[in-house]
PDB file of N, CA, C and O in Angstrom:
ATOM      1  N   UNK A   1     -24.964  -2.756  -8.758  1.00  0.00           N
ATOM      2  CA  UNK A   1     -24.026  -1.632  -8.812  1.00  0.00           C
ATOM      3  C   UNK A   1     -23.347  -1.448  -7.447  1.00  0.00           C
ATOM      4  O   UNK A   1     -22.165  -1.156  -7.268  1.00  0.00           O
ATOM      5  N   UNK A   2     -24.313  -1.673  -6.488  1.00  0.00           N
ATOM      6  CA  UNK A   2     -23.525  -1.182  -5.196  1.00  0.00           C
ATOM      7  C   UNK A   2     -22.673  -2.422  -5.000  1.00  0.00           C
ATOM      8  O   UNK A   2     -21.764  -2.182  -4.206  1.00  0.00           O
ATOM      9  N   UNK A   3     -22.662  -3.339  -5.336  1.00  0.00           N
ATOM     10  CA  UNK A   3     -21.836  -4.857  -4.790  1.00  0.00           C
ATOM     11  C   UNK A   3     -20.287  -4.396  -5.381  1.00  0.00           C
ATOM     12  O   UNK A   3     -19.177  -4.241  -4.872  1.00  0.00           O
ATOM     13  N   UNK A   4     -20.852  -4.276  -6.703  1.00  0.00           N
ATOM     14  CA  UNK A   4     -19.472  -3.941  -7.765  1.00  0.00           C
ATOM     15  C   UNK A   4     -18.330  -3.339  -7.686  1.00  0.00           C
ATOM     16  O   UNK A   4     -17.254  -3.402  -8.281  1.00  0.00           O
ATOM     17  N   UNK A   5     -19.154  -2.238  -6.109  1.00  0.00           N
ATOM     18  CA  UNK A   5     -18.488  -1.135  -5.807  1.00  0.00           C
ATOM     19  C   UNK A   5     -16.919  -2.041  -4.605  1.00  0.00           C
ATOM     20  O   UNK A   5     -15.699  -2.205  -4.595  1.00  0.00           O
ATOM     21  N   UNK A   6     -17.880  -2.274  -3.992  1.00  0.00           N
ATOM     22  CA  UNK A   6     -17.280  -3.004  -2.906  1.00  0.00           C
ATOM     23  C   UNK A   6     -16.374  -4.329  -2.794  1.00  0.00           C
ATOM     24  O   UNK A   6     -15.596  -4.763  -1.944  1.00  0.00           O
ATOM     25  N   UNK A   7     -16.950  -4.875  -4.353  1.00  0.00           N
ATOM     26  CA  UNK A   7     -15.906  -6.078  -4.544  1.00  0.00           C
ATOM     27  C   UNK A   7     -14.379  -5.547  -5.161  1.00  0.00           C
ATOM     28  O   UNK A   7     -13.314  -6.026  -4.772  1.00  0.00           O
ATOM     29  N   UNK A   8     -14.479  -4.602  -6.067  1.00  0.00           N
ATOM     30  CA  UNK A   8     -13.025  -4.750  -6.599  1.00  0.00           C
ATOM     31  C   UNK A   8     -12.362  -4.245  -5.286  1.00  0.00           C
ATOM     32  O   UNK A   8     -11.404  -4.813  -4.763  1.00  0.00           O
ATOM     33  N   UNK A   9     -13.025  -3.005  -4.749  1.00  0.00           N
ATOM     34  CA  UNK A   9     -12.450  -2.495  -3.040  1.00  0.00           C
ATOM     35  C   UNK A   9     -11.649  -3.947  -2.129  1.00  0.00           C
ATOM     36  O   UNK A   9     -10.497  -3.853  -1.705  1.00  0.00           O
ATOM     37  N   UNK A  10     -12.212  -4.791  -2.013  1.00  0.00           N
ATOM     38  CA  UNK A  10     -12.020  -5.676  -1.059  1.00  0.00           C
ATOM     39  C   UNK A  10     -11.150  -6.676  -1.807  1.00  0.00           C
ATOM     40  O   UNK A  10     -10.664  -7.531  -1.067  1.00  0.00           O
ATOM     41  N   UNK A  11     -10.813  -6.783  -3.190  1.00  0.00           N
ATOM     42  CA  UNK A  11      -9.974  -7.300  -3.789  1.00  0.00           C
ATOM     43  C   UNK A  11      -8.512  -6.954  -3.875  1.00  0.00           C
ATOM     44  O   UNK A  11      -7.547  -7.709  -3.756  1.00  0.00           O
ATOM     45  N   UNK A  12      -8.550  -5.492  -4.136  1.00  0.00           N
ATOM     46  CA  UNK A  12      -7.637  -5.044  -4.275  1.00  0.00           C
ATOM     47  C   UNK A  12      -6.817  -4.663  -2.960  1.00  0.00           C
ATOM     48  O   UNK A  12      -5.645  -4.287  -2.939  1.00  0.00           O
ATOM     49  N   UNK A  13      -7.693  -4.839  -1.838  1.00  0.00           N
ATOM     50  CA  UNK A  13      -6.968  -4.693  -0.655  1.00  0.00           C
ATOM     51  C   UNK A  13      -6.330  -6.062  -0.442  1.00  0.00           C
ATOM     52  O   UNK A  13      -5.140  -6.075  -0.125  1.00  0.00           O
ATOM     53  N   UNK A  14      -7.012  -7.264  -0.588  1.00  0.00           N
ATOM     54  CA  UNK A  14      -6.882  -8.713  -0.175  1.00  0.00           C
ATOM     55  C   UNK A  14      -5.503  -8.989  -1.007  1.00  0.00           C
ATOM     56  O   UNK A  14      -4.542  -9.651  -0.614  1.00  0.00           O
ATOM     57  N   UNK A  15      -5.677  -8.191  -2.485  1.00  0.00           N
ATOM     58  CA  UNK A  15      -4.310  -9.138  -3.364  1.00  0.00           C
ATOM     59  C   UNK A  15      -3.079  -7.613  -2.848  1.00  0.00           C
ATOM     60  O   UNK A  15      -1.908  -7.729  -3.209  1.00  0.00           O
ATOM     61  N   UNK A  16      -3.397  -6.623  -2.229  1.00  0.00           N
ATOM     62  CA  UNK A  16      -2.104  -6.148  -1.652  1.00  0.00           C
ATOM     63  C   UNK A  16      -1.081  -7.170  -0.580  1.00  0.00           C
ATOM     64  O   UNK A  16       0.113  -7.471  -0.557  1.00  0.00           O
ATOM     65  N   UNK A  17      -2.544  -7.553   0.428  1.00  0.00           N
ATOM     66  CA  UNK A  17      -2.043  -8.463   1.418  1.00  0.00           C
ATOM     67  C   UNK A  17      -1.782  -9.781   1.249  1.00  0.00           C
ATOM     68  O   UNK A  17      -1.067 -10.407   2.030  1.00  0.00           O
ATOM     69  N   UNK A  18      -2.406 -10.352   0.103  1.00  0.00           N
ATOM     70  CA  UNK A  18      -1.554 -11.246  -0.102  1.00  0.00           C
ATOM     71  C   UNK A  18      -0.334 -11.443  -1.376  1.00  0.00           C
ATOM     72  O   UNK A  18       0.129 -12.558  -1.619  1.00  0.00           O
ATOM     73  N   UNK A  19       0.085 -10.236  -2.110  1.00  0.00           N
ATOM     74  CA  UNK A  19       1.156 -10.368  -2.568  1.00  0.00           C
ATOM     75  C   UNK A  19       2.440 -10.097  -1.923  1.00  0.00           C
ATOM     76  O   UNK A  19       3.505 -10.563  -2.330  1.00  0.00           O
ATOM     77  N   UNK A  20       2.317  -9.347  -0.925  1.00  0.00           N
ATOM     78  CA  UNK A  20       2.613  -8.764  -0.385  1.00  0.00           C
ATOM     79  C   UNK A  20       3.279 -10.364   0.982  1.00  0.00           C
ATOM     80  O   UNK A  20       4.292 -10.421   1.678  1.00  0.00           O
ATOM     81  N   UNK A  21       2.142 -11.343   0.808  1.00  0.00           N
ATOM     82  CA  UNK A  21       3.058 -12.359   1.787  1.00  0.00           C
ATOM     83  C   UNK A  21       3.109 -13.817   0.740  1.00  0.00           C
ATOM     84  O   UNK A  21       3.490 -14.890   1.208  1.00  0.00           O
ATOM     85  N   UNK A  22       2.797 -13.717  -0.298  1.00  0.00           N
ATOM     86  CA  UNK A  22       2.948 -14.699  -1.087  1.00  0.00           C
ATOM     87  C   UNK A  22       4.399 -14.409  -2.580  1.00  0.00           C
ATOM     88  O   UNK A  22       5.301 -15.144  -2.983  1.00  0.00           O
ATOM     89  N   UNK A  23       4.008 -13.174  -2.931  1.00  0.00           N
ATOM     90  CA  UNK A  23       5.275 -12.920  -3.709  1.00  0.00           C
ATOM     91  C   UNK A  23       5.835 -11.483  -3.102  1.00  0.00           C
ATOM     92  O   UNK A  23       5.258 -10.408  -2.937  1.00  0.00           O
ATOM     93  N   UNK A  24       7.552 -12.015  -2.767  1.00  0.00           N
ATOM     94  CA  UNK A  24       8.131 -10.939  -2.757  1.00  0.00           C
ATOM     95  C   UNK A  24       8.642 -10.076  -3.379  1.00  0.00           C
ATOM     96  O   UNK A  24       9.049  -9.083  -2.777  1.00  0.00           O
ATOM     97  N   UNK A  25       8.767 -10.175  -4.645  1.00  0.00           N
ATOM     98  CA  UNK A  25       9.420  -9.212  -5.946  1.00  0.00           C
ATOM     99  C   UNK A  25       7.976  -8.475  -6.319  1.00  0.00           C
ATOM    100  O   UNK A  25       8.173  -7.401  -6.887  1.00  0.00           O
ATOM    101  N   UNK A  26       6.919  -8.718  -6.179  1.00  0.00           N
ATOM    102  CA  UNK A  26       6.043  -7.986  -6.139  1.00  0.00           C
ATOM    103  C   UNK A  26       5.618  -6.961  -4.966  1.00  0.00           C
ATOM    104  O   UNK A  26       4.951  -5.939  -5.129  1.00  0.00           O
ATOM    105  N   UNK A  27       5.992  -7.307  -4.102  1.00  0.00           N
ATOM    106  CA  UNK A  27       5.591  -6.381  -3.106  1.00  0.00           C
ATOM    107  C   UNK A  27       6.488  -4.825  -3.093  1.00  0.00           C
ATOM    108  O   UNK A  27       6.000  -3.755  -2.730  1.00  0.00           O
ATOM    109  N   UNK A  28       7.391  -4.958  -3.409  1.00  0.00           N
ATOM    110  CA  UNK A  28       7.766  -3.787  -3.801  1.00  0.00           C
ATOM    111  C   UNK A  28       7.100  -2.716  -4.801  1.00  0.00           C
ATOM    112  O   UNK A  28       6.890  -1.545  -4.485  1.00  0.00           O
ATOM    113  N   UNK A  29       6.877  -3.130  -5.720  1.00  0.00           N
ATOM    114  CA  UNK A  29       6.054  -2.610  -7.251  1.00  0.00           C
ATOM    115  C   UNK A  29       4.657  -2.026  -6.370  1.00  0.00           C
ATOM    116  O   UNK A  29       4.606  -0.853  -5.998  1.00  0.00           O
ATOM    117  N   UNK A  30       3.583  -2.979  -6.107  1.00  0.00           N
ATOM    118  CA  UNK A  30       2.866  -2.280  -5.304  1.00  0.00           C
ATOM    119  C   UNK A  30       2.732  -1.349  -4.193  1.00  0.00           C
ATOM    120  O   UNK A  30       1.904  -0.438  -4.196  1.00  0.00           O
ATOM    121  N   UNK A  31       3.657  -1.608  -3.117  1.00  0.00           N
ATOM    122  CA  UNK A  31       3.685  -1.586  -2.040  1.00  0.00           C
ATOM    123  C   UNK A  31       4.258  -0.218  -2.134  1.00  0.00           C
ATOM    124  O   UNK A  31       3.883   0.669  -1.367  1.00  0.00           O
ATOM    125  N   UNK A  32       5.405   0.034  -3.305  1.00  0.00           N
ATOM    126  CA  UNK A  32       6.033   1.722  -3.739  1.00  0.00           C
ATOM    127  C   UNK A  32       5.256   2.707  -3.549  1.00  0.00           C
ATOM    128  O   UNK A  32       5.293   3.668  -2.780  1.00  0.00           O
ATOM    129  N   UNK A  33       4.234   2.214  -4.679  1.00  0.00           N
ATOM    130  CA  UNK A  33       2.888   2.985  -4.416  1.00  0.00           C
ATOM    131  C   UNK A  33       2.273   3.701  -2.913  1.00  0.00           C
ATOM    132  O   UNK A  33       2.164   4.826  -2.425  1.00  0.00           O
ATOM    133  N   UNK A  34       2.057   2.711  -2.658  1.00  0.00           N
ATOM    134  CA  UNK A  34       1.510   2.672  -0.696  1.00  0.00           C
ATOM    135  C   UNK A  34       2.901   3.854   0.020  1.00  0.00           C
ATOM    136  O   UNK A  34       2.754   4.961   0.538  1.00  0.00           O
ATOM    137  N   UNK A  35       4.224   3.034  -0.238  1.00  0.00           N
ATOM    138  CA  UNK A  35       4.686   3.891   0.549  1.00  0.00           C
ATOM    139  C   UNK A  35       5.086   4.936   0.322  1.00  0.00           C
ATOM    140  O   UNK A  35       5.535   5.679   1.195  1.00  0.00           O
ATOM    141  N   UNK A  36       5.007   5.241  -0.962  1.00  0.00           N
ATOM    142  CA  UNK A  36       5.233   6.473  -1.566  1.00  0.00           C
ATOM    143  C   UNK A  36       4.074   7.490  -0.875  1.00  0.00           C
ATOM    144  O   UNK A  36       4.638   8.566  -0.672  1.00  0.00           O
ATOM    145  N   UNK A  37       2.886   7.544  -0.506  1.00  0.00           N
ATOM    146  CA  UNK A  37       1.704   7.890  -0.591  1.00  0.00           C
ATOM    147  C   UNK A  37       1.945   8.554   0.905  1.00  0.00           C
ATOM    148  O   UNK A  37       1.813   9.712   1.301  1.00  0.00           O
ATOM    149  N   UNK A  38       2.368   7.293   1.592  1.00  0.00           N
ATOM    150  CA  UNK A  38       2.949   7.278   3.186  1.00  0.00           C
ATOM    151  C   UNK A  38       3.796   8.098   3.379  1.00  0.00           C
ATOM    152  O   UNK A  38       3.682   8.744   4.421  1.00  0.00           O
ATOM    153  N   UNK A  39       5.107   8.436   2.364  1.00  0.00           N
ATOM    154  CA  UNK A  39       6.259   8.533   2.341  1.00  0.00           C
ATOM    155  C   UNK A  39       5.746  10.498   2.596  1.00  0.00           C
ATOM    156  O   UNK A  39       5.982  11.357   3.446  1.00  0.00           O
ATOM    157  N   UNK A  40       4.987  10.422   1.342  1.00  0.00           N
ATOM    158  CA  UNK A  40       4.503  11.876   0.982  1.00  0.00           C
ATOM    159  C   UNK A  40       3.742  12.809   2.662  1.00  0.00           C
ATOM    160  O   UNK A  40       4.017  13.851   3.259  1.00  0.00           O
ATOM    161  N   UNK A  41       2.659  11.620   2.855  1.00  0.00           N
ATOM    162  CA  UNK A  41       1.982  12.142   4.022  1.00  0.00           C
ATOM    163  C   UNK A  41       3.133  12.352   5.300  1.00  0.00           C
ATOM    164  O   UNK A  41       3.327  13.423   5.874  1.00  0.00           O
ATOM    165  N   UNK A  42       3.825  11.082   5.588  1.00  0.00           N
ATOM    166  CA  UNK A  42       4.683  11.255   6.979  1.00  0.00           C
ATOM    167  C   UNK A  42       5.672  12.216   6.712  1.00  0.00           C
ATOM    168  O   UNK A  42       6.351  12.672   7.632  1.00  0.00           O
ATOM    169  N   UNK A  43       5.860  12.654   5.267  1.00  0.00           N
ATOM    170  CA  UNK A  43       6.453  13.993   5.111  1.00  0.00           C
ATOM    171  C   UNK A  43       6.369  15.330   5.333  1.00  0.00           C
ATOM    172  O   UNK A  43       7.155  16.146   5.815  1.00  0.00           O
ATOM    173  N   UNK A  44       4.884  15.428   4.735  1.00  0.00           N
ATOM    174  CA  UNK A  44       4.002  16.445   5.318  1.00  0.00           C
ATOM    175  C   UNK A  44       3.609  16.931   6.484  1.00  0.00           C
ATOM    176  O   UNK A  44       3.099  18.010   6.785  1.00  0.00           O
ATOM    177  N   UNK A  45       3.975  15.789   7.246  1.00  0.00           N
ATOM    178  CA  UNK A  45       3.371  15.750   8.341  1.00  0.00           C
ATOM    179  C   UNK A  45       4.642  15.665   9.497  1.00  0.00           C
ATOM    180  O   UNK A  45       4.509  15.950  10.687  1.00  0.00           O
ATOM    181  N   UNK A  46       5.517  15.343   9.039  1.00  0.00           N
ATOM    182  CA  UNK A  46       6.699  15.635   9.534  1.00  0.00           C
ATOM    183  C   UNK A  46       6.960  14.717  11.062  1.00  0.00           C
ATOM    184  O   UNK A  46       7.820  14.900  11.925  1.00  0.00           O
ATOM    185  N   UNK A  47       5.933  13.758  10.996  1.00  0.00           N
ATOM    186  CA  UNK A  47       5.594  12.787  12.134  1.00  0.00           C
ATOM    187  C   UNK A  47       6.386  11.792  12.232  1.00  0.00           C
ATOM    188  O   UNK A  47       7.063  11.564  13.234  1.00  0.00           O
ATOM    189  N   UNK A  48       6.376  11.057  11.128  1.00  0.00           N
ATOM    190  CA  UNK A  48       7.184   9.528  10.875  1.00  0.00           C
ATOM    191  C   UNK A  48       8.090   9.504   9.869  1.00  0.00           C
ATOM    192  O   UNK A  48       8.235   8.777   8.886  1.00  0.00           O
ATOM    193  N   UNK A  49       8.518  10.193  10.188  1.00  0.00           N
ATOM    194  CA  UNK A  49       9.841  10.416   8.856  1.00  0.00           C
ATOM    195  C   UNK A  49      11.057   8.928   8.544  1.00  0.00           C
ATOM    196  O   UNK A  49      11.539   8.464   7.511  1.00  0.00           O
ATOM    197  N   UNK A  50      11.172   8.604   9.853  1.00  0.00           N
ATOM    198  CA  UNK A  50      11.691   6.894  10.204  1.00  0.00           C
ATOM    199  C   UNK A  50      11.065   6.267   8.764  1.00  0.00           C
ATOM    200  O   UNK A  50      11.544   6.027   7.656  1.00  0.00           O
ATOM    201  N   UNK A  51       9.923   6.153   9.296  1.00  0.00           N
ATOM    202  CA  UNK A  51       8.652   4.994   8.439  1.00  0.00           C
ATOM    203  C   UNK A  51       9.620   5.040   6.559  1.00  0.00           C
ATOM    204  O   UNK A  51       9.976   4.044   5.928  1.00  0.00           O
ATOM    205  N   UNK A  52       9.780   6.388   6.169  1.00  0.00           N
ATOM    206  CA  UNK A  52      10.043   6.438   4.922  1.00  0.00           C
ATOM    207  C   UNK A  52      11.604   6.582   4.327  1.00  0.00           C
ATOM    208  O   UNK A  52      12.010   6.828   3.191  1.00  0.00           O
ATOM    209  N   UNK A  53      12.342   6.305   5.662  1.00  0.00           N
ATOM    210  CA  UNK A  53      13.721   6.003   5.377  1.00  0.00           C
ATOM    211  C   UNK A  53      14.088   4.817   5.901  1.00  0.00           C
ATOM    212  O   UNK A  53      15.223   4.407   5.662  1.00  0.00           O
ATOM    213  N   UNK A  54      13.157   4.018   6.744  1.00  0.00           N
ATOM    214  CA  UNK A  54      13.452   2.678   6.456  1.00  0.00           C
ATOM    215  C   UNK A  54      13.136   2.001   4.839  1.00  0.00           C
ATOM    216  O   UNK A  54      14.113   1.809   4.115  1.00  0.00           O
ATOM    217  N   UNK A  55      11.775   1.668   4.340  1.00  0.00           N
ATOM    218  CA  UNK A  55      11.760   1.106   2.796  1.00  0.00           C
ATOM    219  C   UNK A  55      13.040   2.034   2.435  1.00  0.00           C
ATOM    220  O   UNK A  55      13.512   2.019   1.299  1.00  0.00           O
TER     221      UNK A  55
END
């Protein structure tokens, strides 16, 4: 149980980073996600506002 935990974790980080440098029409789809998340926080936060008007 505890492995189980940690493998999809370390998967799902690994196939961000590598879709992310292996396919590019995918990296968007995922990556939306991410920066949306980013987009929300550096909003909130009123810190990096750049970060979410560059994507």
């Amino acid at each position: 149980m505890g492995e189980a935990t940690p493998k999809p974790k370390a998967s799902a980080r690994k196939k961000k980073g590598d879709s992310a440098s292996s396919t590019t029409p995918f990296t968007p789809t995922p990556i939306t996600t991410v920066e949306s998340a980013l987009q929300l926080s550096a909003t909130a936060k009123g810190k990096q506002p750049l970060r979410a008007t560059t994507p």
